[in-house]
C-alpha positions as CSV (number, residue, x, y, z in Angstrom):
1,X,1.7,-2.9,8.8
2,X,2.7,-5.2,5.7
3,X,0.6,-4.3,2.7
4,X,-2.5,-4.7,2.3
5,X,-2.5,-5.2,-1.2
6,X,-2.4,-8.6,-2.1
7,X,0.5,-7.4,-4.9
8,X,2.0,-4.1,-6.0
9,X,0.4,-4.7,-9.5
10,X,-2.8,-3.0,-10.0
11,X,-2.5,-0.6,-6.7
12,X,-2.7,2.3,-9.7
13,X,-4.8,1.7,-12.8
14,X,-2.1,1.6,-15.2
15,X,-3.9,-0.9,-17.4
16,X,-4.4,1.0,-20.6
17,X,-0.7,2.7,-19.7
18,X,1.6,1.3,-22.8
19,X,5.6,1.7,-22.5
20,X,6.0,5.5,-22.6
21,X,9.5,5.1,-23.7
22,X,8.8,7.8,-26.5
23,X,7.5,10.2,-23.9
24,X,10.3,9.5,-21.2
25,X,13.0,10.2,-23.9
26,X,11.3,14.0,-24.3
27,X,10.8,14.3,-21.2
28,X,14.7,13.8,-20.7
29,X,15.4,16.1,-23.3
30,X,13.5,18.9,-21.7
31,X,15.1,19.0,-18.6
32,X,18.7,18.8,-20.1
33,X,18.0,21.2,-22.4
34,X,16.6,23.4,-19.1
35,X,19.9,22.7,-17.2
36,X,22.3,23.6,-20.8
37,X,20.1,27.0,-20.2
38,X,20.6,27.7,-17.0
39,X,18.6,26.0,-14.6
40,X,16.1,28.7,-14.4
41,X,13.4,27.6,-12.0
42,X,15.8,24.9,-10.2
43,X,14.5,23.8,-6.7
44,X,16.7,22.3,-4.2
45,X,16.8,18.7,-2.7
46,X,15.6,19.9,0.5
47,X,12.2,21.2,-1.5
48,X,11.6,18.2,-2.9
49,X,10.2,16.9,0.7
50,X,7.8,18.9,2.7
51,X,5.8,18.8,5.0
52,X,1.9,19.3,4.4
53,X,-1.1,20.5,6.6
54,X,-4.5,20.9,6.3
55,X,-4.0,24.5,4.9
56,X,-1.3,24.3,3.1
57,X,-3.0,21.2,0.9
58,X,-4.6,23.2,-2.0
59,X,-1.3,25.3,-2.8
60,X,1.5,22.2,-2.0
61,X,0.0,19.7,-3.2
62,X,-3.1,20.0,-5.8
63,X,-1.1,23.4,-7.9
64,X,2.1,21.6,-7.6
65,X,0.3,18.0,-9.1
66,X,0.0,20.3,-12.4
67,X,4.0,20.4,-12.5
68,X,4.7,17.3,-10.9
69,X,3.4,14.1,-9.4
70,X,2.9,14.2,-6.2
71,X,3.2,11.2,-4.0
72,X,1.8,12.0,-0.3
73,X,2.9,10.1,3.1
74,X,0.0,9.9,5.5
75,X,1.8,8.6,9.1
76,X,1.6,9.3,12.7
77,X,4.5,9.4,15.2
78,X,3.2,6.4,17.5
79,X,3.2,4.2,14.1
80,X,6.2,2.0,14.1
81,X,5.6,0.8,10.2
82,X,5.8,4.8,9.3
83,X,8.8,5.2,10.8
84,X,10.5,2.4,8.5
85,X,8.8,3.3,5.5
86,X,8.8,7.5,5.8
87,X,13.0,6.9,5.3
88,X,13.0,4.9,2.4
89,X,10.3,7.5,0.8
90,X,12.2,10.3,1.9
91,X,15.5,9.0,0.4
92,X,14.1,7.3,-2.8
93,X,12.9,11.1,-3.3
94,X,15.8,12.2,-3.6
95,X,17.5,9.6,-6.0
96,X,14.4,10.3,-8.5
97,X,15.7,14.0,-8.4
98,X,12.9,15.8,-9.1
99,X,10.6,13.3,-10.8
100,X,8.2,13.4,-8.1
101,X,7.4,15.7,-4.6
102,X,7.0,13.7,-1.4
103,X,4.4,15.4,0.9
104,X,4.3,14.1,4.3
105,X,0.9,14.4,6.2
106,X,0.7,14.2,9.7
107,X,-2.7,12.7,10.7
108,X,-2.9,13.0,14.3
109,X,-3.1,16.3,13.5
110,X,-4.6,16.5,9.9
111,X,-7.8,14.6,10.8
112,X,-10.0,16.2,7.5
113,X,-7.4,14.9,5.0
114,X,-7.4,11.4,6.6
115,X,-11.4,11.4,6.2
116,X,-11.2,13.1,3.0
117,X,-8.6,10.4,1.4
118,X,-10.5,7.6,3.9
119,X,-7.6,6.5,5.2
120,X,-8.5,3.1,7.4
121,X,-4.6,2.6,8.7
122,X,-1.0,3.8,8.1
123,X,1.1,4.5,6.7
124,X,-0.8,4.6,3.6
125,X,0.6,6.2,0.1
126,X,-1.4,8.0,-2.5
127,X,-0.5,10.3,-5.4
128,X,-1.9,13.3,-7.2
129,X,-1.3,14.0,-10.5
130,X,-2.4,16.7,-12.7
131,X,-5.2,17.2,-9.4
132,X,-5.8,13.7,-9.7
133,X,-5.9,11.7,-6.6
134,X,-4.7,7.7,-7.0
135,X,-3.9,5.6,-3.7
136,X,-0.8,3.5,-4.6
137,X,-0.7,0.6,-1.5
138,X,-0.8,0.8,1.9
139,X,2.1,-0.7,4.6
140,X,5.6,-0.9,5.0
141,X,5.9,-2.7,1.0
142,X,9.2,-3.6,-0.3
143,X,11.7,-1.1,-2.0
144,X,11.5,-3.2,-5.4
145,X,7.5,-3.1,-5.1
146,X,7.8,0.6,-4.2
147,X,10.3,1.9,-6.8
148,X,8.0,0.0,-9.1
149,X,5.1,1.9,-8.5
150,X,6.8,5.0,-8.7
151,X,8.2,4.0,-12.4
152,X,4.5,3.3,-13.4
153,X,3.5,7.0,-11.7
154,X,6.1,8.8,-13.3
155,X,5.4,7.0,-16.9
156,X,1.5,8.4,-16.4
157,X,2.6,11.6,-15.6
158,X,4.7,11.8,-18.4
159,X,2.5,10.0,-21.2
160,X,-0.9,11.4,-19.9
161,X,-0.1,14.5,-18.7
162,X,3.4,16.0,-20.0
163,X,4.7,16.3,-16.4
164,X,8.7,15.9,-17.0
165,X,9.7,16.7,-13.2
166,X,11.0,19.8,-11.6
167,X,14.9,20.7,-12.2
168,X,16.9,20.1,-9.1
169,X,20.1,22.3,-8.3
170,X,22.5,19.9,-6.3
171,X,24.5,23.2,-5.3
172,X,21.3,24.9,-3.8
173,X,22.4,26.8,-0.7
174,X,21.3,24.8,2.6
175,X,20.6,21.3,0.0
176,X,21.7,18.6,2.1
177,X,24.4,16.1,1.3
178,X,23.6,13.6,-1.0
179,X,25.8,10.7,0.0
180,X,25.0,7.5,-2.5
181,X,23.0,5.0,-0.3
182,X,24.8,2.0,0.3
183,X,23.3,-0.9,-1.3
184,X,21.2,-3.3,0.9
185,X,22.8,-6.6,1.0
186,X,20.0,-9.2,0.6
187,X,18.3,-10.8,3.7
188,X,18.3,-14.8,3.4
189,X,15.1,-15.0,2.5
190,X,14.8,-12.0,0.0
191,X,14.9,-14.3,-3.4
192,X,11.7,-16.7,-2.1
193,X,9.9,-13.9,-0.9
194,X,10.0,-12.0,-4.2
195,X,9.7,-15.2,-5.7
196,X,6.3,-15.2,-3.7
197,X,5.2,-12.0,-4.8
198,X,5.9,-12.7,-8.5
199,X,3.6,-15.8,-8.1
200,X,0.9,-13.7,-6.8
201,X,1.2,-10.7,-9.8
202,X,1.2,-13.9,-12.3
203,X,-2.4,-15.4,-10.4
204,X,-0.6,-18.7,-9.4
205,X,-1.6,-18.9,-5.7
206,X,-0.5,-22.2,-5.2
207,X,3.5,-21.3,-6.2
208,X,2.8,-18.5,-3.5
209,X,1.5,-20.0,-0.7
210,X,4.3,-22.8,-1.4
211,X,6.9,-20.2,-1.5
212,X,6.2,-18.2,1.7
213,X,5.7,-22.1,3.9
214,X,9.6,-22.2,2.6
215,X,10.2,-19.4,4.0
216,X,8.5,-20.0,7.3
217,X,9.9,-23.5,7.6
218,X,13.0,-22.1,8.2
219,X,12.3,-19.3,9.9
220,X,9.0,-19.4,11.4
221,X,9.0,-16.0,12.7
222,X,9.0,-14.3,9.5
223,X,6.4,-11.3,10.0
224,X,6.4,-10.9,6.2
225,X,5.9,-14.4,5.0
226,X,2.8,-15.1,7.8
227,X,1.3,-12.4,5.9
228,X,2.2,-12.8,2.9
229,X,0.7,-16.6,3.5
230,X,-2.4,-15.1,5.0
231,X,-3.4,-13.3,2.6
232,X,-2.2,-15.5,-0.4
233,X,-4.7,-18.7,1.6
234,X,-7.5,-16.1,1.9
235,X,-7.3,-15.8,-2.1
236,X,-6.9,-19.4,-2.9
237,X,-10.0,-19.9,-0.6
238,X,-12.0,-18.1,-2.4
239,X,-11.1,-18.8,-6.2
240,X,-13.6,-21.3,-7.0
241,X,-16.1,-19.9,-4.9
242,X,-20.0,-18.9,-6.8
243,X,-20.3,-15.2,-5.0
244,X,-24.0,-15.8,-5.8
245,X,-24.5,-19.0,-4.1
246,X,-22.0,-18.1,-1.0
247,X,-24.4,-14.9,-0.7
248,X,-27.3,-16.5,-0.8
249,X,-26.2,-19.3,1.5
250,X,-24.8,-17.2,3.8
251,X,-28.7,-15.7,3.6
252,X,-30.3,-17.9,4.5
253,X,-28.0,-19.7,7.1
254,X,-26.9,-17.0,9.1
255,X,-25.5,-19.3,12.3
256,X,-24.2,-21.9,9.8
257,X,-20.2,-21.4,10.6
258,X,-18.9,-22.3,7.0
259,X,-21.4,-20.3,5.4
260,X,-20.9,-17.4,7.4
261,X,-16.9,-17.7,6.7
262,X,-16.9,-17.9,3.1
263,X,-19.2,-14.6,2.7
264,X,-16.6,-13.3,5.4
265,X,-14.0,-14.3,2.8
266,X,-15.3,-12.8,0.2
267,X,-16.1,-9.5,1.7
268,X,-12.6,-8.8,2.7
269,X,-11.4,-10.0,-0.8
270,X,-13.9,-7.1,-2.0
271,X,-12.2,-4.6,0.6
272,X,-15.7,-4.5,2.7
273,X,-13.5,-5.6,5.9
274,X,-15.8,-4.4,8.7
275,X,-18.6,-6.4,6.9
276,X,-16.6,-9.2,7.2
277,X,-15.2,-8.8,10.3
278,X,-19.1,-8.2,11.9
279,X,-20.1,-11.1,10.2
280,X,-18.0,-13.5,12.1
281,X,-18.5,-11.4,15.5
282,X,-22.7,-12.1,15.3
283,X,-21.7,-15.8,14.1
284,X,-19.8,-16.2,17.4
285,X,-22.6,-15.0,19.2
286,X,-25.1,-17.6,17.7
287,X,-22.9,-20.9,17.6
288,X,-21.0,-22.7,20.6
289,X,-18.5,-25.3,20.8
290,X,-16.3,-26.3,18.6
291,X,-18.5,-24.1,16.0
292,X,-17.8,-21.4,17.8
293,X,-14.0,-22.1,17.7
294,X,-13.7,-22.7,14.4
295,X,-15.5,-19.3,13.5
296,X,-13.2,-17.4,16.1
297,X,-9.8,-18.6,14.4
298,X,-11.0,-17.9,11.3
299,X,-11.6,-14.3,12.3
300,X,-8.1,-14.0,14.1
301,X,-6.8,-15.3,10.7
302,X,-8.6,-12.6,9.0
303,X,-7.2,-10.1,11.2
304,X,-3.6,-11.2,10.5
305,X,-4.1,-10.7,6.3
306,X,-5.6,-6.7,7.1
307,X,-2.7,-6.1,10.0
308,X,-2.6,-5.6,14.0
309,X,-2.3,-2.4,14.0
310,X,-5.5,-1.4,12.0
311,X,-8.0,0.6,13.8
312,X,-10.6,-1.8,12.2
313,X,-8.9,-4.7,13.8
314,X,-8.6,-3.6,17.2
315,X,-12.4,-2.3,16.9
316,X,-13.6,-6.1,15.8
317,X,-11.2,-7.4,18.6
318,X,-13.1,-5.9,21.5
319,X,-16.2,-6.8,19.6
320,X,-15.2,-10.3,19.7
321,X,-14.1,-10.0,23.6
322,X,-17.6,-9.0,24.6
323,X,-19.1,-11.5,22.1
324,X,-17.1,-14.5,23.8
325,X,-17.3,-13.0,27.6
């Protein structure tokens, strides 16, 4: 599952956050000056990632917020995306040495936290801080998106809530190897598709959509630029659209396709995606011909920006099947 944010920025209200660089340099302080002491209190690596039930929640997760951000990985074992991005969590972890806790939640078998933190589809990342829950983004995002997010999470724990990070003993009996990661070398298509992404953070939707078609020209398999495209389309669609007038348009016209696929448009830009994804389900059932065709790629489009693997998608798929047959 790509993200289903339509950019990293924003995914955490940092908005009234201002550079904390005041605050990060006390923070540093305060752990030096707890390792020139001693290191009473140091954890080792292998703490800093644990695995988190249902029971264990209150005590792992919400106490430790109060000493630490906590960042928590919800995945499943059949999710493929979880298994790319639970690695790069696990070892980014590490490399921020005790700025933050990773706690990994199973939810095949941790049903009550997925409903509590209404997850809709993994993997899907969320923090607590200070008992504070904040969802950060959901997919398999980028490292550069991801360490960003992390910088902004650490700089509110830091600024809001005095949390400099836990001590971490390399030497800690049983603390694995930490081996430096070798660097990445960049794919061929790295620079447009950040390129795209910085387009979208700045609100120029044209530069973005531009940027991921260059992509796709070249390689038109690209999983990251169709969606990136999708979802960068879906935003330029509805830019200069009057929510008022769609609504009431839609309204009134309820087996008028277009009608019926702008309010779709603008209900997944507002995150109501089973409201859009009914919407188009009833339109197919009152339209035919090419009507009806038009309205049915519009929904398969819609299903690429959200992802395949959401349970919402493959819900308004069999909807559609038994609409159409």
């Amino acid at each position: 599952m790509q993200p289903r944010n339509m950019s990293m920025s924003g995914v955490v209200d940092l908005a009234a956050v201002k550079a904390a660089q005041e605050a990060k340099a006390k923070a540093e302080q305060a752990r030096a000056e707890t390792a020139r002491q001693g290191g009473g209190g140091a954890v080792s690596p292998a703490d800093l990632v644990i695995d988190v039930d249902e029971a264990s929640f209150e005590s792992a997760v919400i106490q430790r917020s109060t000493e630490v951000p906590v960042v928590i990985d919800f995945w499943a074992e059949w999710c493929e995306p979880c298994k790319q991005l639970g690695p790069l969590l696990e070892r980014l972890t590490l490399e921020y040495n005790g700025r933050f806790l990773l706690a990994k939640v199973d939810v095949d078998a941790n049903q009550m936290l997925m409903q509590q933190f209404g997850i809709q589809g993994i993997p899907a990342v969320f923090a607590v801080v200070a008992g504070q829950a904040l969802p950060l983004f959901q997919g398999a995002a980028p490292e550069s998106q991801i360490r960003q997010t992390l910088d902004q999470l650490i700089q509110v724990g830091e600024q809001r809530f005095g949390l400099t990070g836990l001590l971490v003993d390399p030497d800690a009996e049983g603390a694995p190897a930490q081996a430096e990661a070798p660097e990445e070398p960049a794919g061929p298509y790295d620079a447009l598709l950040e390129a795209a992404v910085q387009a979208l953070d700045a609100g120029d939707l044209g530069g973005a959509v531009q940027a991921y078609k260059n992509v796709l020209a070249d390689d038109p398999a690209n999983m990251e630029a169709k969606l990136g495209l999708s979802q960068a389309e879906l935003l330029q669609r509805v830019e200069g659209l009057d929510p008022q007038r769609v609504r009431r348009d839609a309204a009134e016209k309820p087996a008028d396709p277009q009608a019926q696929i702008a309010a779709a448009d603008l209900d997944l830009v507002g995150g109501h995606v089973e409201d859009a994804f009914g919407r188009l389900v009833d339109t197919v059932k009152k339209v035919f011909g090419d009507d009806r065709d038009a309205v049915r790629v519009h929904l398969l489009g819609l299903f690429e920006v959200v992802g395949a693997d959401d349970p919402r998608v493959a819900k308004a798929r069999s909807a559609l099947a038994r609409a159409l047959f």
